[in-house]
C-alpha positions as CSV (number, residue, x, y, z in Angstrom):
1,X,-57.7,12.5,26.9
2,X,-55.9,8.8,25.8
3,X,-56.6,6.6,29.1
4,X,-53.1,5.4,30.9
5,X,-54.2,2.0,29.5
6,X,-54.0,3.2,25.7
7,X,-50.9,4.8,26.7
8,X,-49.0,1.3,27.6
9,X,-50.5,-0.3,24.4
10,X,-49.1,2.6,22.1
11,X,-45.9,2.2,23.9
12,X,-42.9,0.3,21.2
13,X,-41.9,-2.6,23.2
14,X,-38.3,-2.5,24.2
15,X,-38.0,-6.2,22.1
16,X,-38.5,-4.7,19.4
17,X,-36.3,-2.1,20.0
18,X,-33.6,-4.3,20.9
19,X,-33.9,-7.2,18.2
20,X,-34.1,-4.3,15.5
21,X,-30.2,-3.1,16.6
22,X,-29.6,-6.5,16.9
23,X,-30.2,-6.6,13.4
24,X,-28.9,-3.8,12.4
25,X,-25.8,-4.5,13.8
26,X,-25.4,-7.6,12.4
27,X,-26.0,-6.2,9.1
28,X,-23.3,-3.6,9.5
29,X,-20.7,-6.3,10.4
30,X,-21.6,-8.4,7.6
31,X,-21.3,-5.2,5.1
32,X,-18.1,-4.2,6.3
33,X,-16.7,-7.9,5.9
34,X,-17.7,-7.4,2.3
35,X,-16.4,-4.0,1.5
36,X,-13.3,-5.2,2.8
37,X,-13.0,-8.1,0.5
38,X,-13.8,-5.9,-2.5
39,X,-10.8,-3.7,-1.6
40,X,-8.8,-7.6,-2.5
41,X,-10.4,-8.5,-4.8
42,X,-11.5,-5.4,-6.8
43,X,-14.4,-7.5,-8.7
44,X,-17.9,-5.7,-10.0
45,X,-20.2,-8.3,-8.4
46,X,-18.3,-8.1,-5.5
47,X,-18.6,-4.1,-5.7
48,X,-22.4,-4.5,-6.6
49,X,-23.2,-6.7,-4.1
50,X,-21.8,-4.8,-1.3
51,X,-23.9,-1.5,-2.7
52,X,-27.3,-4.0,-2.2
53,X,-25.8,-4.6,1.5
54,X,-24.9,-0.9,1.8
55,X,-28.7,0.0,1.3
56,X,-30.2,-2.4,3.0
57,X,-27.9,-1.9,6.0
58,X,-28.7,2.0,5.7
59,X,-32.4,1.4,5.5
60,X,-32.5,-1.0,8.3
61,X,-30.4,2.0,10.3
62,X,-32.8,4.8,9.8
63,X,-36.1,2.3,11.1
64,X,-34.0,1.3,13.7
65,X,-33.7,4.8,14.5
66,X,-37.0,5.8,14.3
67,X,-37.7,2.7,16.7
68,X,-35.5,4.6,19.3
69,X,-36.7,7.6,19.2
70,X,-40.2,6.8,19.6
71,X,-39.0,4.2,22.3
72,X,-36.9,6.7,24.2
73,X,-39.2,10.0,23.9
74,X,-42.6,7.9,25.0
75,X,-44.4,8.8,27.4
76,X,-43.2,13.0,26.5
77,X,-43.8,12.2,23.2
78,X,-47.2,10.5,22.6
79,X,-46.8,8.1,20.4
80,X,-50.6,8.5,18.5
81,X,-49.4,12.3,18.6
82,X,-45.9,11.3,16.7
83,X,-45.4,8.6,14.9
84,X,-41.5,8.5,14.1
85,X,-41.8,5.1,12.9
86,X,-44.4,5.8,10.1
87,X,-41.9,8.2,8.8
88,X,-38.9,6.3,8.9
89,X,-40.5,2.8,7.7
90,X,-41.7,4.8,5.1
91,X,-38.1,6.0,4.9
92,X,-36.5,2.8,4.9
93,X,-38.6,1.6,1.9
94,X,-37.3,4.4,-0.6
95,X,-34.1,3.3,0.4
96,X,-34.6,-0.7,-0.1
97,X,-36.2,0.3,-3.5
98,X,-32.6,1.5,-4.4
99,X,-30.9,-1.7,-2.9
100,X,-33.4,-3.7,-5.2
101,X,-31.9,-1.8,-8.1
102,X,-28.7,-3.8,-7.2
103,X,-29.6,-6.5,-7.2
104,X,-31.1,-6.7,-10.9
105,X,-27.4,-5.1,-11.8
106,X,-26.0,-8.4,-9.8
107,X,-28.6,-10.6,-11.6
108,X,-27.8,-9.2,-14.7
109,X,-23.9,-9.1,-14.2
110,X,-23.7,-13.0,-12.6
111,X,-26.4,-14.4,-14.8
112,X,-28.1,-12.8,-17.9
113,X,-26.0,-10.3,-19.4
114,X,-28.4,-8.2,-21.1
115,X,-27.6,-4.5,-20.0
116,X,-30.2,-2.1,-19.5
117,X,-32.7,-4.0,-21.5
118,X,-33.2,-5.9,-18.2
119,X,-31.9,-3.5,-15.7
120,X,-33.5,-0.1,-16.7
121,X,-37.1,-1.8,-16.6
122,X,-37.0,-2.7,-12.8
123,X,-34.8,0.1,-12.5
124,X,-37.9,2.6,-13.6
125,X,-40.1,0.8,-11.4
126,X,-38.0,1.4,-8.3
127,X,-38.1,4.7,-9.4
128,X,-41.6,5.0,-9.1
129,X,-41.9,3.2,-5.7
130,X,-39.6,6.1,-4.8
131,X,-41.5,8.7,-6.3
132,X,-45.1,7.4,-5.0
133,X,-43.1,7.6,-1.1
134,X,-41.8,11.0,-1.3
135,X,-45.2,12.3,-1.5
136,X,-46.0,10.6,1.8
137,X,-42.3,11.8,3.5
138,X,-43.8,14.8,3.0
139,X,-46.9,14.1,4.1
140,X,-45.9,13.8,7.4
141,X,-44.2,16.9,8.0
142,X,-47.8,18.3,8.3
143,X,-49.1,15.5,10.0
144,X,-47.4,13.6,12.1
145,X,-50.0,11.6,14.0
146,X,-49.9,7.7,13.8
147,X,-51.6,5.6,10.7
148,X,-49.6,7.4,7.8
149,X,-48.1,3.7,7.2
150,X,-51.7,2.2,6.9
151,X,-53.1,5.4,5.0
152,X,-50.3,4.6,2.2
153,X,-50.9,0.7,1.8
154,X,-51.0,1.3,-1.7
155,X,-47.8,2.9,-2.1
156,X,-46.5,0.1,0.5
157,X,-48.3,-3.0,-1.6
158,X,-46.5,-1.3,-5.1
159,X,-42.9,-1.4,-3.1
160,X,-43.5,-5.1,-1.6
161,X,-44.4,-6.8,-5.2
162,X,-41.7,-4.8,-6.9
163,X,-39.1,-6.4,-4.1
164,X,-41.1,-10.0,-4.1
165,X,-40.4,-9.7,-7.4
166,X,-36.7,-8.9,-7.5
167,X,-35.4,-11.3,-4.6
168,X,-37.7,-14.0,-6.6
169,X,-35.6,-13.5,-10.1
170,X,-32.7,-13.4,-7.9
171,X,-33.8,-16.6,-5.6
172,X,-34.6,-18.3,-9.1
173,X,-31.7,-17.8,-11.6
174,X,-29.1,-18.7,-8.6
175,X,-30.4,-21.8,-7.9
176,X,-31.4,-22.7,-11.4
177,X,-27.5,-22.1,-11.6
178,X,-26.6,-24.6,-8.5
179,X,-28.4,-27.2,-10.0
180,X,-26.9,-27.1,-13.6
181,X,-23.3,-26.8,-12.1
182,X,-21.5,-30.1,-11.5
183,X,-18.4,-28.5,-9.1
184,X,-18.9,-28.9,-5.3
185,X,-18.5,-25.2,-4.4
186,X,-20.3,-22.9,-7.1
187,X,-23.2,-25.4,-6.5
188,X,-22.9,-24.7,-2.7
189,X,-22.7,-21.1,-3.3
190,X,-25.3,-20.4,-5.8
191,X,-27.4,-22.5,-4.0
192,X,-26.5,-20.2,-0.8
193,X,-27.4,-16.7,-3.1
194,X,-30.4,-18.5,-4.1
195,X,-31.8,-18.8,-0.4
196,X,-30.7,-14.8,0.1
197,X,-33.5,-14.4,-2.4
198,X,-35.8,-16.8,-0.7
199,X,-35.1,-15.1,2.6
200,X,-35.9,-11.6,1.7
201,X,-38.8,-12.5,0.1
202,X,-40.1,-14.2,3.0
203,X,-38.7,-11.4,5.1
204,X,-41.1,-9.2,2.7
205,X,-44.2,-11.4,3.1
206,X,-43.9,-11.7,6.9
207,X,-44.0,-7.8,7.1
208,X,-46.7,-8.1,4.6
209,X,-48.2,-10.6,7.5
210,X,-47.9,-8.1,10.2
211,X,-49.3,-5.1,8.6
212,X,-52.6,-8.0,8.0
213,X,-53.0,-9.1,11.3
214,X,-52.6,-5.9,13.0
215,X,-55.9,-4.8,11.1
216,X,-57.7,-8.9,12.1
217,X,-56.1,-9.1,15.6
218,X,-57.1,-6.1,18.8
219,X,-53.6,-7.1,20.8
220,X,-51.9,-6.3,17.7
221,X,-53.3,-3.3,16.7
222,X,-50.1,-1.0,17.2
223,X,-48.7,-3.5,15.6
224,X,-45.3,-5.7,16.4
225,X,-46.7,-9.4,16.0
226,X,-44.6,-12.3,16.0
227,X,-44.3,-11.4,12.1
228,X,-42.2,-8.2,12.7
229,X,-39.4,-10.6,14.8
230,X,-39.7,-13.3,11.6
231,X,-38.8,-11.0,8.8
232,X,-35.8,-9.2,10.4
233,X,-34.7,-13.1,11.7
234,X,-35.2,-13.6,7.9
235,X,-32.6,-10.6,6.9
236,X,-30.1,-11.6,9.0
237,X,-30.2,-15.3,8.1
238,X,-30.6,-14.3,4.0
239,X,-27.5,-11.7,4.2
240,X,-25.2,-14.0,6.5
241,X,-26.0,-17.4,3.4
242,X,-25.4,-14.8,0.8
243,X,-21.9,-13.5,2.4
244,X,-20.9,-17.0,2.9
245,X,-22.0,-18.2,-0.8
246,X,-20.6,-15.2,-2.6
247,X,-17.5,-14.8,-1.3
248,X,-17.0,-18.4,0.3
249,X,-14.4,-17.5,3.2
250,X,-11.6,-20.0,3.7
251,X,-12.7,-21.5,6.7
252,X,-15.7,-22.5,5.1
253,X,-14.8,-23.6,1.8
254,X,-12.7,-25.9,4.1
255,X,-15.3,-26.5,6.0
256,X,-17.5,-27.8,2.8
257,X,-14.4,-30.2,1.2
């Protein structure tokens, strides 16, 4: 029998809980702010971008739900006993493997212009990402007990360099594109899409960080280290910079002449 002590350890803590629909709110308002400039302005980057927002927002949703429920069922539901959140994280990866997808299609439609002889590449290796996860989806239907996230690092480590990888190219050719343009507000906004990339690829390493020091540190071992707060800080900062630089609102092109 799991000792009362084990049981408060393997409890999610309500931060979390509450900073992830923080997040996820945030995200959501952000997304709809795009869609409804798209319906303006009718323009495929626009349209593209908002699909990457779309995704990300939806993956963020079903972790955040998956938080919940293992927040709200604990202590009827023991946690070691079922682990919603190894199924949804899992989850919530397929789903930012199709928002990386996006943003090689934005990369390619702002900056290179090569059609699927850049696109379909990364867009095969998403697909793989996806198909390696499925597997473990289904996994869990048989067995739902808590470690199915660490029992699939390899699947995980294939998804994070994939997505370091596309927020990198993405981080690079925008701000390779700031500094070669000589006009105040492209500069500003490239610059601006450039740190998006930077931010989710921090965002990726600082889960990457918590999934390590959960193995290195006992009082992190369910995991939820200051890491976990950083990346999704990181996501809200990246998508708010990459609203702002895209689509550069009135007020604050104002605000920059």
């Amino acid at each position: 029998m799991i000792k009362m002590v084990e049981f408060w350890q393997n409890k999610i803590p309500l931060s979390a809980v509450i900073f992830e629909i923080v997040t996820t709110l945030f995200l959501l308002m952000v997304t709809i702010f795009l869609w409804r400039k798209y319906v303006e302005r009718k323009k495929r980057p626009v349209f593209i971008l908002g699909m990457n927002f779309t995704f990300l927002t939806a993956g963020l949703t079903v972790d955040m739900i998956g938080r919940c429920i293992g927040y709200f069922t604990y202590p009827n539901t023991d946690y070691l006993l079922v682990s919603y959140t190894d199924f949804t994280t899992l989850l919530n990866y397929a789903i930012l493997a199709i928002a990386n997808c996006f943003v090689i299609i934005f990369i390619d439609e702002v900056f290179l212009h090569k059609g699927t002889n850049f696109t379909l590449p990364f867009g095969i290796l998403n697909g793989l990402v996806i198909g390696l996860i499925i597997p473990a989806l289904r996994l869990w239907t048989t067995d739902t007990r808590f470690g199915l996230l660490r029992d699939k690092i390899g699947e995980v480590v294939v998804f994070a360099v994939v997505s370091l990888a596309t927020y990198g190219m993405l981080a690079f050719f925008a701000i390779r594109e700031g500094v070669l343009n000589d006009e105040k507000l492209p500069k500003v906004g490239f610059h601006l899409i450039g740190t998006f990339g930077v931010c989710l690829v921090l965002m990726f390493l600082s889960f990457a960080g918590d999934t390590f020091i959960i193995q290195i540190v006992p009082s992190f071992s369910q995991g939820y280290s200051p890491f976990f707060y950083i990346g999704f800080s990181l996501s809200m900062i990246g998508i708010g910079l990459c609203y702002l630089g895209y689509l550069m609102p009135t007020w604050f092109k104002n605000l920059i002449t």
